[in-house]
N, C-alpha and C positions, 0 to 999 in steps of 0.2 A: 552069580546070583544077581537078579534085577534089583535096581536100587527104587525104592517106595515114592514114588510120585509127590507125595505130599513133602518127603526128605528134599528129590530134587527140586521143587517149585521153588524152594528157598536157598538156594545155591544158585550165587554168581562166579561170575569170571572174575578173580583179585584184580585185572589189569585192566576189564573192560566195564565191570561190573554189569554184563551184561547176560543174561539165563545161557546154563548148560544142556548140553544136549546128554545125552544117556547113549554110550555104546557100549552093544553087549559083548562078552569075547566069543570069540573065531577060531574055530580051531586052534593054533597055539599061542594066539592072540589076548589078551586079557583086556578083560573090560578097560573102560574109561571114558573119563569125562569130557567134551569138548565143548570149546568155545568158536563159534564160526567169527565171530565179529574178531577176536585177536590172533585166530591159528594155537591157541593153547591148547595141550593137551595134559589131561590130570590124570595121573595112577590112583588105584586103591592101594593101599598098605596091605600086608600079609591078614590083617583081620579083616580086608574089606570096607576099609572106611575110605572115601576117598582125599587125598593130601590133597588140601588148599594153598598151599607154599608156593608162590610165583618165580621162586628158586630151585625148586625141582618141575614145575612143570616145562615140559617139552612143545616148544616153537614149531610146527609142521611147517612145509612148504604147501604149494595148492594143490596139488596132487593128493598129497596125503591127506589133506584136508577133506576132498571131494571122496575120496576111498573112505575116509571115518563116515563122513556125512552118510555112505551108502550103506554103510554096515548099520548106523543106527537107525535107517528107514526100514530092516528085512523087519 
């Protein structure tokens, strides 16, 4: 489910405080949140909310990075 524009504009990066991006899921992919400026990467929780915990989110390399960035451009 897309997350509401006005929800994301106010969501930063914990580490970078810096604006997320919005990626949609992907075939067996699930959404999530990303950070380009720190390589974060945030899950939604089973309700869909996404975890701001800088202790669960996921560190990509650049690769993974430039892959999320393209998914959130489709």
């Amino acid at each position: 489910m897309p997350i509401d524009a006005e929800f994301l504009s106010m969501l930063v990066c914990v580490e970078a405080k810096k604006p997320l991006v919005y990626v949609p899921a992907q075939d067996d992919e699930p959404e999530a949140l990303f950070c380009p400026d720190s390589n974060l990467r945030y899950a939604f929780d089973e309700g869909g909310f996404p975890v701001m915990l800088i202790d669960d989110a996921v560190r990509v390399d650049d690769a993974e990075a430039a892959r999320l960035m393209a998914r959130a451009e489709q």
